[in-house]
TINUDO-101670 format. One record per residue: residue in three letters; z, y, x of N, C-alpha, C, CB in turn. Coordinates in steps of 0.02 Angstrom, whole numbers, plus 32768, in hexadecimal, padded with zeros to 4 digits. Atoms other than C-alpha are relative to their C-alpha. Glycine has a CB too. Layout:
ALAZYXZYXZYXZYX;...
% end
This chain:
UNK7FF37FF48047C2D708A93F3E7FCA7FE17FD58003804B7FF3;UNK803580268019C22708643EFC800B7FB980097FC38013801E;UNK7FEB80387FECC25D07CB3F4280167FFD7FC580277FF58039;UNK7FC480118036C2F607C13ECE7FE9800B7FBE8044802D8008;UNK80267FFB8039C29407F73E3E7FD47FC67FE27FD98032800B;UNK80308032800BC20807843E4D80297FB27FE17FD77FF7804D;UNK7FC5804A800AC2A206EB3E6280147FEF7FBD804F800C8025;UNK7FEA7FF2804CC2ED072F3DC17FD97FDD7FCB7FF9804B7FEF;UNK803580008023C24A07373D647FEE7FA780017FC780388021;UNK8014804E7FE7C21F06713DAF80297FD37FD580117FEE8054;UNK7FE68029801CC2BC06353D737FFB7FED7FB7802F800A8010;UNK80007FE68056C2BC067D3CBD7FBC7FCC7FE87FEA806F7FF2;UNK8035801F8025C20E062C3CA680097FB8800B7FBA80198014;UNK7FF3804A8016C23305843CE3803C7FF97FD1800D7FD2803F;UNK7FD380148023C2CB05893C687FE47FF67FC0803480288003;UNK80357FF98039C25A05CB3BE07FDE7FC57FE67FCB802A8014;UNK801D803A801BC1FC05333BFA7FFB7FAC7FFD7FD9800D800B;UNK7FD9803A8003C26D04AE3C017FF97FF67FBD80478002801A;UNK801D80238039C25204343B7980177FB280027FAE80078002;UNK7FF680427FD0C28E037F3B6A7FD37FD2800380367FDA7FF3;UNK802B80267FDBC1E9033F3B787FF68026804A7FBB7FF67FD5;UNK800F7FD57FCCC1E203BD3C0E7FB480197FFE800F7FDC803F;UNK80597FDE7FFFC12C03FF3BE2801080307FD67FB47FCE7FDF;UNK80067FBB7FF1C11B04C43BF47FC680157FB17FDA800D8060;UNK801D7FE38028C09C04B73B8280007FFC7FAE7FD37FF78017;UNK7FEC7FFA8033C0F504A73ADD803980377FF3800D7FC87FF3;UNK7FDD7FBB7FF8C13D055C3AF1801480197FBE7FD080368023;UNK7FF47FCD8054C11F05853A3380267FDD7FF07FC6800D7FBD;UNK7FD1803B801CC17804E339FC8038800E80107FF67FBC8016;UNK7FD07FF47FE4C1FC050E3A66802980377FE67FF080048036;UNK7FC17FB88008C22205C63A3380187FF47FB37FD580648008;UNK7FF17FF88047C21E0588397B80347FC97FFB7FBE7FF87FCC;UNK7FBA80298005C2A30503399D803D8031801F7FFC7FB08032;UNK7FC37FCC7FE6C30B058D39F48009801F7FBF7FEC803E8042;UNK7FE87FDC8037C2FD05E83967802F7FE67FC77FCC80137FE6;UNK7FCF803F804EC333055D38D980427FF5801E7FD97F967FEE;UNK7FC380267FE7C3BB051B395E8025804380067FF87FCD804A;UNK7FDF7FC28010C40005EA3957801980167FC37FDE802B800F;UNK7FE07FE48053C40005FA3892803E7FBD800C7FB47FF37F9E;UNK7FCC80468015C45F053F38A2805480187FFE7FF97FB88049;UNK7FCC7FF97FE9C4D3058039138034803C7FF37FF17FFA8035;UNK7FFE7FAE801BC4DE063638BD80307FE07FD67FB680327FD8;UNK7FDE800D8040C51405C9381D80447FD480187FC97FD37FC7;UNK7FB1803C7FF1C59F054538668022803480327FEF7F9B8035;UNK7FC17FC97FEEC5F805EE38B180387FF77FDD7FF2804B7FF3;UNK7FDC7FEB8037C6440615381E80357FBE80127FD280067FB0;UNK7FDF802F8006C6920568383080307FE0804F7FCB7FD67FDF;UNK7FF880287FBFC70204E338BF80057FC27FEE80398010802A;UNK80098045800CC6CC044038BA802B7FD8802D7FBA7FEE8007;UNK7FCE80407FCCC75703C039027FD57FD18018803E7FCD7FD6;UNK8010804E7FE6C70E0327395A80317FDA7FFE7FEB7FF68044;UNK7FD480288008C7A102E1393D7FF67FCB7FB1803E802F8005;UNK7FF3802A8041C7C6025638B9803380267FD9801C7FB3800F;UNK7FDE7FCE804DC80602AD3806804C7FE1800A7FD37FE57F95;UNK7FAC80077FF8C8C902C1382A800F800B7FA8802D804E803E;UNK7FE27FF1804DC91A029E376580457FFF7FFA7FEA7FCD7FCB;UNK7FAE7FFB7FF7C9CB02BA37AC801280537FC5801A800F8074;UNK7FFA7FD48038CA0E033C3735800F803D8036803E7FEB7FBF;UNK80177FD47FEBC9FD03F5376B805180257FFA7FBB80177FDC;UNK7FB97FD58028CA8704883749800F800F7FD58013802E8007;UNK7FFE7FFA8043CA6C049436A280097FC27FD67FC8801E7FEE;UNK7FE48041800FCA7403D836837FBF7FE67FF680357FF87FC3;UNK803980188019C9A003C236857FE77FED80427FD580317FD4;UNK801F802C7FBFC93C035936F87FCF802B80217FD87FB67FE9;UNK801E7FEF7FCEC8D7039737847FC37FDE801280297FFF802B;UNK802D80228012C82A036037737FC6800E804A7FEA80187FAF;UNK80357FF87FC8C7DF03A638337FD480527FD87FC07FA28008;UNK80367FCC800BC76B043437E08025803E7FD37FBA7FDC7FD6;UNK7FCC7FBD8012C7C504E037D37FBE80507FEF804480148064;UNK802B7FB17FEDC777058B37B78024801C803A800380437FBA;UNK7FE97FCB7FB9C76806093848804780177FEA7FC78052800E;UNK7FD67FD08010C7EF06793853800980417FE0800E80068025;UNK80097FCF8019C79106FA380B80207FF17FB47FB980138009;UNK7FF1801A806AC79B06A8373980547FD8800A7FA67F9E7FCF;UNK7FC580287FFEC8470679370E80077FAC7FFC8022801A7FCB;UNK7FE8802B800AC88705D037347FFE7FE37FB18033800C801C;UNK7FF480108028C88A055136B480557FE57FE37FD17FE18005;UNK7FB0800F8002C943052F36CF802080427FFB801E7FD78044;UNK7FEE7FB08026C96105E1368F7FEF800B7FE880038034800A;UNK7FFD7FE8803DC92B05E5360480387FC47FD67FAD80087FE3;UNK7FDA801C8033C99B05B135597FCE7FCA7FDE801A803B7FCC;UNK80298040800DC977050A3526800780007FC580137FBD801E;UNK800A80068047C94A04E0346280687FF47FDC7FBA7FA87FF3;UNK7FC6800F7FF7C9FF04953463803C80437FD280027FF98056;UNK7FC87FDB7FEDCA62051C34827FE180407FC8800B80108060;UNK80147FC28022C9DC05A1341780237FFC7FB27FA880047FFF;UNK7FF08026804FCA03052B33688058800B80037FE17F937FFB;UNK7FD180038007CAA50535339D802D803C7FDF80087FEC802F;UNK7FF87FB57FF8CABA05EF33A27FDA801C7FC77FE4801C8045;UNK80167FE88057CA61060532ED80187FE27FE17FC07FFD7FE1;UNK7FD280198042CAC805A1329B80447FF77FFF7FF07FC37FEB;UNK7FB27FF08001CB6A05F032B77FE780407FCF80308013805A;UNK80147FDD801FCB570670323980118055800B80107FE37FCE;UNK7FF67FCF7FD9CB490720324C8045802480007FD0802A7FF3;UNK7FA67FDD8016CC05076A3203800B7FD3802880317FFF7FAB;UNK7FD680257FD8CC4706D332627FFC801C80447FF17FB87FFE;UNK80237FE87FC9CBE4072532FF803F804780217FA6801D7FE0;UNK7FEF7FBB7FF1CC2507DF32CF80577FF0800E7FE9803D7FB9;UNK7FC380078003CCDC079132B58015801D805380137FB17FE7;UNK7FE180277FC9CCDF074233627FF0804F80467FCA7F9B8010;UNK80227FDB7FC9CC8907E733C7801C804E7FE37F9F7FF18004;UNK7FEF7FD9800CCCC2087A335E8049800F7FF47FE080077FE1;UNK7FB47FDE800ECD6908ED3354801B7FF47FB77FFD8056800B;UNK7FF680078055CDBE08DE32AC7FDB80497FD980647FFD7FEB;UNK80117FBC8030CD8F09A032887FA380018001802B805D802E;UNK805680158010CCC2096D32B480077FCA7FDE7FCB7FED8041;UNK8019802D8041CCD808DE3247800580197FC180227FC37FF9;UNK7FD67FE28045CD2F094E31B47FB780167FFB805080428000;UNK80317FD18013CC8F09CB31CF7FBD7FCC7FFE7FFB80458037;UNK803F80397FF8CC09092B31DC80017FCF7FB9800F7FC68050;UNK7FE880368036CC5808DE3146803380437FCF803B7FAA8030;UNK7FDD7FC38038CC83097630CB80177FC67FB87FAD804F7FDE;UNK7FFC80048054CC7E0928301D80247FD6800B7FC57FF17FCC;UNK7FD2803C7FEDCCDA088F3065803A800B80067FF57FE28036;UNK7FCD7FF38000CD5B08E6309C802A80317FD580008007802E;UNK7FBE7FDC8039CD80095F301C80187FE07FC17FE980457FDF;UNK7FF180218038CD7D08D12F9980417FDB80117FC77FD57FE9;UNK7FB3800E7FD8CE0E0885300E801C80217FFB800D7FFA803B;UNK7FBE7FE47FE1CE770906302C801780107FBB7FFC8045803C;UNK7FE67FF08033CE70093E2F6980227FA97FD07FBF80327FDC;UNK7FC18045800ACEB208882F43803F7FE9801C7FE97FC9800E;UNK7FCA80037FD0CF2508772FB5803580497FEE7FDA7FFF8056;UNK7FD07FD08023CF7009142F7F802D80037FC37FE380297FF5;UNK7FFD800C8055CF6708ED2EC680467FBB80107F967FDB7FCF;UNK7FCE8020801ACFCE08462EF3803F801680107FFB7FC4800D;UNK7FAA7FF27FF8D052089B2F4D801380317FDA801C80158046;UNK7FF27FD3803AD07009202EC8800A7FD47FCC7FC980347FF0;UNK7FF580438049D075088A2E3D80237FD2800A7FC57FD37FE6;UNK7FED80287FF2D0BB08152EA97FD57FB67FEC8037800F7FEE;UNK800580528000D04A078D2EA77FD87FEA803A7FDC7FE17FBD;UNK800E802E7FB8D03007002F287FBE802780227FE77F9F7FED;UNK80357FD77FE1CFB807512FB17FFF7FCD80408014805B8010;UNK800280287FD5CF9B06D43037800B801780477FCB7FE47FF6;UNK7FE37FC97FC0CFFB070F30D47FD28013802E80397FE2802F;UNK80457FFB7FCBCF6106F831567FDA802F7FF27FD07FC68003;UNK80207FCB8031CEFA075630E3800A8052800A801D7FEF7FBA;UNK800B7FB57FF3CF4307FC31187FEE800780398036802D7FF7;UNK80307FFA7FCFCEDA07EE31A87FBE7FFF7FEA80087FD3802D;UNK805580038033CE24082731777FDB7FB880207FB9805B8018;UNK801F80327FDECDD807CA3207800B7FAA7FEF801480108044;UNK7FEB805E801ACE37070F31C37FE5800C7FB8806C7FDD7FFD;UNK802A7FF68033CDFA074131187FC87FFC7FF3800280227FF1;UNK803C80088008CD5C076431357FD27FC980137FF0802C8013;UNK8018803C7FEECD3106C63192800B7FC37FC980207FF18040;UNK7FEB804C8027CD8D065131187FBC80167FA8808A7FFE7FE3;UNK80147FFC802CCD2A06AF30767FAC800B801E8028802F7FD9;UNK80207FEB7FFECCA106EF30D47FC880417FF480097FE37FFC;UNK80157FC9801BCC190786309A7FF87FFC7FBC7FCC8014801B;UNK800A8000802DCBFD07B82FF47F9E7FE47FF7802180427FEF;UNK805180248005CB5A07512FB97FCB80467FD580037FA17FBE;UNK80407FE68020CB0C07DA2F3D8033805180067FE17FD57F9E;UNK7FEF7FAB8004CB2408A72F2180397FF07FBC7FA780437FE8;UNK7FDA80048032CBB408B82E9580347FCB7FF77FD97FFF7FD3;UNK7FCD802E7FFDCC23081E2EB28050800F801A7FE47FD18029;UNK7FA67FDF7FFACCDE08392ED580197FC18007802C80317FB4;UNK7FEC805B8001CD6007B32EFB80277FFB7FC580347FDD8046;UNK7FE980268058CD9C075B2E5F803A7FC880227FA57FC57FC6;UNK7FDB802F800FCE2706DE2E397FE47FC47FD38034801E7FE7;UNK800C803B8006CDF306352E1D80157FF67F9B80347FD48044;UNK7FB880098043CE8C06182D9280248047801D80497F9F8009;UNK7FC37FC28014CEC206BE2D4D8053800B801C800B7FF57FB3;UNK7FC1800A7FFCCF6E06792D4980217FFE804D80097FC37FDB;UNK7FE380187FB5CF6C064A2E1E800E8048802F7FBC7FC8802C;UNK80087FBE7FC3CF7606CB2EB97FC67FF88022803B8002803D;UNK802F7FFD7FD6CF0E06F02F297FF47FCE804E800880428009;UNK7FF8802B7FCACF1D06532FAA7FBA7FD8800080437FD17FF9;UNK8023802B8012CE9505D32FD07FE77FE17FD680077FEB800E;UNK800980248044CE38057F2F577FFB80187FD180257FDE7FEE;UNK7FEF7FD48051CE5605FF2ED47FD480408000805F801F7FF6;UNK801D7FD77FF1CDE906872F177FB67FE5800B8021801D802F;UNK803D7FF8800FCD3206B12F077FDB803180127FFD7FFD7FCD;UNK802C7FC08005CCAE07332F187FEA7FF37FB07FB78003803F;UNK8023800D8038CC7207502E537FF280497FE580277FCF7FCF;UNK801F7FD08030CC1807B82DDF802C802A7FDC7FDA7FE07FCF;UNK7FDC7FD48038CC4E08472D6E80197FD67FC27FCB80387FE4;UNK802B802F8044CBFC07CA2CEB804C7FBC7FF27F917FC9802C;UNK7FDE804E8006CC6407222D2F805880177FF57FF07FC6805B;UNK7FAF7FF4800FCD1107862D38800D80187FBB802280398032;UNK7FEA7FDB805BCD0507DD2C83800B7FAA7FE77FA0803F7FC0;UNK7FE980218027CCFB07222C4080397FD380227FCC7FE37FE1;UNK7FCD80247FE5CD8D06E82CBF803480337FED7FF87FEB804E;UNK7FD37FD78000CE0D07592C88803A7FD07FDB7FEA80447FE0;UNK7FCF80448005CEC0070F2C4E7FE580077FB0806980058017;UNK80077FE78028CE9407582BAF7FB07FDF7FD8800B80418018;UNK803F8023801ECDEF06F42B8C80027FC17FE87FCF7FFC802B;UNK7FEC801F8023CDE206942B117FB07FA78013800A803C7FB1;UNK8028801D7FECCD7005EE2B4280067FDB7FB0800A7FDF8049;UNK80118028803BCD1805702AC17FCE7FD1802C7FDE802D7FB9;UNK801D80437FEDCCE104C32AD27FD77FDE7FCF80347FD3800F;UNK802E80218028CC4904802A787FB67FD580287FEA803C7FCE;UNK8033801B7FD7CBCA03F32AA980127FF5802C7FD1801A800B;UNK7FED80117FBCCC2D03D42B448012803880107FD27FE3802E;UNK80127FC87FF7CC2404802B80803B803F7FF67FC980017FD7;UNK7FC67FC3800CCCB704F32B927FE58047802980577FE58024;UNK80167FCE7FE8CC7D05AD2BA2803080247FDD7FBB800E7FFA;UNK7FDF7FDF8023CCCF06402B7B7FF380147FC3800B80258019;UNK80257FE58037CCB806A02AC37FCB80398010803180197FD0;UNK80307FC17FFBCC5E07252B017FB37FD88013801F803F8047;UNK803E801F7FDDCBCF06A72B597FCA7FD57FB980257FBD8046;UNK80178039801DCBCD062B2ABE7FC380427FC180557FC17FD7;UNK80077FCB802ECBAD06D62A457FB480208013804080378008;UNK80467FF57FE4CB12070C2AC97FC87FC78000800880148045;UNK801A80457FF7CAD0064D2ABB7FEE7FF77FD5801E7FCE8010;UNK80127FFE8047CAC9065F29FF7FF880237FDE80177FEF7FE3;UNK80177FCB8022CAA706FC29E7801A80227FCD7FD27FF37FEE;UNK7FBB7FE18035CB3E073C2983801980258022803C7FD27FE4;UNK7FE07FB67FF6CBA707DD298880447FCE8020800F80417FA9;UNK7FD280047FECCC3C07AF29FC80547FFC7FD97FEE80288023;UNK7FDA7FFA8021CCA907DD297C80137FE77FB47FFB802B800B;UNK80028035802ECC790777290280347FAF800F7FAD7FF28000;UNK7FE880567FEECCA106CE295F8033800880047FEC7FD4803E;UNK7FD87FFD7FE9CD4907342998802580017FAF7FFF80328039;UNK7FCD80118029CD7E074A28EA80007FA47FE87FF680377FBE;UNK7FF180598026CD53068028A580407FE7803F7F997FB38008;UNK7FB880067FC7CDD4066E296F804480127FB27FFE8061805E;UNK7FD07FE68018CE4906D6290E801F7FD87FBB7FEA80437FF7;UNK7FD0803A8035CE4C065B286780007FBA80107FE57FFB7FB2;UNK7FEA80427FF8CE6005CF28BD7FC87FD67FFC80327FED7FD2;UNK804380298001CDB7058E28B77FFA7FB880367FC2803B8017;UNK800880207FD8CD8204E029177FCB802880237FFA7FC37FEC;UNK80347FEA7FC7CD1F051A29BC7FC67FF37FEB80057FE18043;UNK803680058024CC8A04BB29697FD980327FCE800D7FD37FE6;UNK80137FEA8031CC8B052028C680028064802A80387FDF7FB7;UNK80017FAB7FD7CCB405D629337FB97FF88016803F80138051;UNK801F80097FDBCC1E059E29957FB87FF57FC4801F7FCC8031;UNK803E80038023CBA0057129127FF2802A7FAD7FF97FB27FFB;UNK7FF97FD68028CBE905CE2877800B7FDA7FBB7FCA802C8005;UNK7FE4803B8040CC0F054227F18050800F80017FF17F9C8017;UNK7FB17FEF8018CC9C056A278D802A7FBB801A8008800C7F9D;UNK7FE0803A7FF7CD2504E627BE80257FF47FAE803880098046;UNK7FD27FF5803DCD4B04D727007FF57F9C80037FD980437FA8;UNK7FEF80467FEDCDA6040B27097FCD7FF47FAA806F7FE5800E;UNK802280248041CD3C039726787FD7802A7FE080317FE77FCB;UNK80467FC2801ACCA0040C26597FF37FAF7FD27FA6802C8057;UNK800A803C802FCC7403AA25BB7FAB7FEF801A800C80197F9E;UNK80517FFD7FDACBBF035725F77FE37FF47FCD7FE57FCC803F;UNK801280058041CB44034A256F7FD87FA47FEF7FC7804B7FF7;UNK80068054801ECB26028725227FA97FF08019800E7FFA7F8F;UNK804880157FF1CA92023425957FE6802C80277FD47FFA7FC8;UNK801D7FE17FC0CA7A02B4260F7FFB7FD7805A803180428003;UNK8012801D7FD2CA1B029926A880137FE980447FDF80148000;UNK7FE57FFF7FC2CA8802B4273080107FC88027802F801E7FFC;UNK7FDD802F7FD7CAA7024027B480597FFD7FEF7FEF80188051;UNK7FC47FFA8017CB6401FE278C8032801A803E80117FBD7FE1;UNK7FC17FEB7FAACBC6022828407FEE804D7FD67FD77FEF8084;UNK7FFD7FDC8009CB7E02C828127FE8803A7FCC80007FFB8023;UNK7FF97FDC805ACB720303275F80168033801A80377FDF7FBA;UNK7FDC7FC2800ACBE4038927587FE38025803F80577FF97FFD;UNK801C7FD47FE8CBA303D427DE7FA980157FF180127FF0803A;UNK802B7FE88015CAF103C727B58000802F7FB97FE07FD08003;UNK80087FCE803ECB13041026F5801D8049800980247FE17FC0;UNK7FED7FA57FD1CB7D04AE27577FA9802A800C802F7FEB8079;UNK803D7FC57FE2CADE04DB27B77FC480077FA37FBB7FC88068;UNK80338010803ECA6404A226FD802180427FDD80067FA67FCF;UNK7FEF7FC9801CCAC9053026AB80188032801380187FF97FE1;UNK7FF17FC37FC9CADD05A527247FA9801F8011802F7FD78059;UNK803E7FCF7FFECA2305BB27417FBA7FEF7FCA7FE57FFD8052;UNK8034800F803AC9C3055F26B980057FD27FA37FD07FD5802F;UNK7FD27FEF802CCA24054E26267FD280247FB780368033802B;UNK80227FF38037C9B9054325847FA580268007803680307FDC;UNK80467FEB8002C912057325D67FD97FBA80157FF180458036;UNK801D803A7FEDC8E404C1262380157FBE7FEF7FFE80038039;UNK7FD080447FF4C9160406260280227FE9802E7FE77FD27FFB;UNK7FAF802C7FC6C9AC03B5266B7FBA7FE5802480557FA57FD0;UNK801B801D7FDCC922033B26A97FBD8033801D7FF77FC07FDF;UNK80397FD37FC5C89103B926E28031803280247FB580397FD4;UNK7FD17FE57FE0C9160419272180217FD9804B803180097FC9;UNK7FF180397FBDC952038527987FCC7FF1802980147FB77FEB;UNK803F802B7FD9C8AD035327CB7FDC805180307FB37FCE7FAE;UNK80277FCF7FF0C867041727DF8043801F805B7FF480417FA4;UNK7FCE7FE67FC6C91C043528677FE17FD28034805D7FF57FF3;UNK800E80307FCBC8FF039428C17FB080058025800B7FB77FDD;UNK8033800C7FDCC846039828DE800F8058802D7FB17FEC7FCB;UNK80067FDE7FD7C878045B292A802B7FF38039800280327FE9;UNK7FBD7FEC7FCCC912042D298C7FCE7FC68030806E7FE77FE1;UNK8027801D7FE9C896039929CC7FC1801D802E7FF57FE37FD2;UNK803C7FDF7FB0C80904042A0C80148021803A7FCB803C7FF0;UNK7FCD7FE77FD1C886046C2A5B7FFE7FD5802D804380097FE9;UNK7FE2803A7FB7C8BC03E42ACF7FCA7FDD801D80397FB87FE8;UNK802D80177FD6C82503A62AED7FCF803F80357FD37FD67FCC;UNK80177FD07FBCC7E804552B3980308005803A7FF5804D7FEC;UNK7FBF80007FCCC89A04492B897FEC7FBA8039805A7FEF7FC9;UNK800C803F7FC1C855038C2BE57FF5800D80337FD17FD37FFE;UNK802D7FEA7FDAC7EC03E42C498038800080497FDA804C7FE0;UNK7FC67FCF7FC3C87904382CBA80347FAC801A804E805C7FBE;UNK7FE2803F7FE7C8C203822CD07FD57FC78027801C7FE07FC6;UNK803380357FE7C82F03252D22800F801D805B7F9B800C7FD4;UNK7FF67FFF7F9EC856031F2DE57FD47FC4801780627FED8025;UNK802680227FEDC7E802DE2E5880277FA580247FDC8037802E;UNK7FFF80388005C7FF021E2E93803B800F80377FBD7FD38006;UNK7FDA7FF47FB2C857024C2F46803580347FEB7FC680238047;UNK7FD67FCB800CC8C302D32EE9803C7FE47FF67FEC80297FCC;UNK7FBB801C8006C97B02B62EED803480387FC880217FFB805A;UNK7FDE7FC28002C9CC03182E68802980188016800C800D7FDF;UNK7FAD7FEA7FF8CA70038A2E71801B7FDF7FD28017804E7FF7;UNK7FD9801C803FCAFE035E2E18800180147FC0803980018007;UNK7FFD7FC38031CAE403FD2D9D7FBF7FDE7FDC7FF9805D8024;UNK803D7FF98039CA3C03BB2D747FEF7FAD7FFC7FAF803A801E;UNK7FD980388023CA93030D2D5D80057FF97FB1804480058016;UNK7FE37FEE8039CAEE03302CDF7FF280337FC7802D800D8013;UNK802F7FD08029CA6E03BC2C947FD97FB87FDD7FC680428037;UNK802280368015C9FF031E2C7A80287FC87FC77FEE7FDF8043;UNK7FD980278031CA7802AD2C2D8023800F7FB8802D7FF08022;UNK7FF67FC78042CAB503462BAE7FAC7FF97FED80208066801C;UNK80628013801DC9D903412B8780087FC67FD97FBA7FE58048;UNK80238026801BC9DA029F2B6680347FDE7FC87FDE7FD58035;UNK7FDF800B803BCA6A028F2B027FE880237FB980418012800F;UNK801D7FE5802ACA2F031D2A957FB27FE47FD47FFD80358023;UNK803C80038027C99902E02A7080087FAB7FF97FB58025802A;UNK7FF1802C8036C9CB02342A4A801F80037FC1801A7FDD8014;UNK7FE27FD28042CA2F028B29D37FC67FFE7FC3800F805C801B;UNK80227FEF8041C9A702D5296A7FC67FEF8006800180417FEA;UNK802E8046801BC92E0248298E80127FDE7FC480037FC38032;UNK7FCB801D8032C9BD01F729207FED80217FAE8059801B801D;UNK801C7FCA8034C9A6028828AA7FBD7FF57FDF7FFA80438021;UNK803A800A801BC8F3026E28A57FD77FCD7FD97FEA80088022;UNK801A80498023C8D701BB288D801F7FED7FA580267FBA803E;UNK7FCF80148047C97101BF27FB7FBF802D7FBD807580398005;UNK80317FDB8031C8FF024B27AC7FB97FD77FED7FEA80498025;UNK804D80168012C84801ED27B480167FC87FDE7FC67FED8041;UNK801080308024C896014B276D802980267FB3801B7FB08025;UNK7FF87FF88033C8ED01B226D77FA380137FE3803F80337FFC;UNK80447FCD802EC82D021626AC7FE37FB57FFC7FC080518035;UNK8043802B800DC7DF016A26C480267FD27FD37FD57FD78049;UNK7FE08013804CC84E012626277FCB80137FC3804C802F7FF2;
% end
């Protein structure tokens, strides 16, 4: 038994002090490369290194195979969801989501305001009889083709009063946008600009019922809108200053708000230089940067600007060469 002990003990130390210079007496050197070559081997666990050449044949998911996998412990990289497929899956939207995964009675309760603004239209046309778009009495085809309501208080609206409820003609809108869509609203067109009376009346700061009676005598939309009598051949007075296109309208507004307290010409010159600063604090909101592309809204906002204020540039210049007479 000492025997076999001693043997043991013999071997262990010549192993100990194997080395590949084979000299015993770099023992410390030795245990401190055991050690480093244990953390090495501690750390490339975790991992399986192929010796193979990088296979880029496509995988089961449709991605190449590059030799270097995690253990089996950390999930695979061919299980997880690729960027692909994540972008894909956020930009289906979420009602489109609930359509495709929920019952009609969990979509009714996931989609309240949606659906009771449906069902009380849809009621309303078949009690009145008007067009209701057959598909439509399905919430679920409804709600995909209109979608959710965008804000708190919106309801669905008719496009044109006069249409049904089919494609195209339907909306989500305001309390605000349906009071001035009614069949019953009376619209006005000035400056380009067709709004209803109720909008033009908040724009200019007049009693609603004012502008509705000048409607009522027949007034031009212009004169409802700005308040100049439409009386035909206002006599103009001999040598007044007015620009000629628009005399009669300038001596309307001259005796409507200054009318024996100022001269015609400081009167012209004192509107224009305000309607002028105006628009020039208004520039501001039109300067886009170099790379900016506008919308079409702020197209055609710009081009209404710069008409206006060639306008009563016009105004201004006619005024400085009468004072400099």
């Amino acid at each position: 038994m000492a025997q076999s002990i001693t043997a043991v003990q013999t071997l262990r130390n010549n192993h100990n002090c194997e080395s590949k210079e084979g000299d015993c007496g770099k023992s410390a050197n030795s245990s401190a490369a055991r050690k480093s070559n244990a953390r090495d081997v501690k750390r490339s666990d975790s991992y399986r290194v192929s010796s193979k050449r990088p296979d880029f044949s496509l995988g089961r998911r449709g991605a190449p195979e590059i030799g270097i996998l995690l253990n089996p412990i950390s999930p695979k990289i061919a299980d997880r969801p690729y960027p692909s497929e994540i972008a894909s899956k956020n930009s289906v939207p979420q009602y489109i989501r609930d359509i495709d995964s929920l019952k009609e009675s969990k979509l009714k309760q996931a989609y309240p305001k949606e659906h009771t603004s449906w069902r009380n239209r849809r009621d309303y046309a078949k009690k009145t009889g008007i067009p209701f778009y057959p598909p439509w009495n399905s919430f679920p085809v409804f709600l995909r083709e209109l979608g959710p309501i965008p804000a708190d208080g919106y309801t669905l609206d008719k496009i044109n009063p006069e249409g049904g409820y089919t494609p195209g003609n339907v909306r989500w809108a305001s309390k605000e946008t349906q009071t001035h869509n009614r069949r019953n609203t009376v619209w006005l067109i000035h400056e380009g600009q067709k709004l209803p009376l109720a909008v033009w009346a908040s724009r200019t700061n007049q009693a609603e019922s004012t502008l509705r009676w000048r409607h009522d005598q027949n007034w031009p939309h212009e004169n409802i809108i700005t308040g100049i009598s439409p009386a035909k051949n206002r006599p103009l007075p001999f040598g007044h200053p007015w620009p000629i296109r628009y005399a009669q309208q300038w001596e309307g507004y001259f005796q409507r708000d200054a009318a024996g307290r100022i001269d015609r010409i400081d009167y012209l010159i004192l509107q224009t230089s305000k309607h002028l600063k105006s628009l020039s604090e208004r520039a501001d909101s039109f300067c886009y940067p170099a790379d900016y592309s506008p919308t079409k809204e702020e197209e055609m906002a710009l081009e209404k600007f710069n008409r206006e204020y060639d306008l009563w540039s016009g105004f201004w210049r006619h005024a400085q060469g009468l004072r400099a007479r």
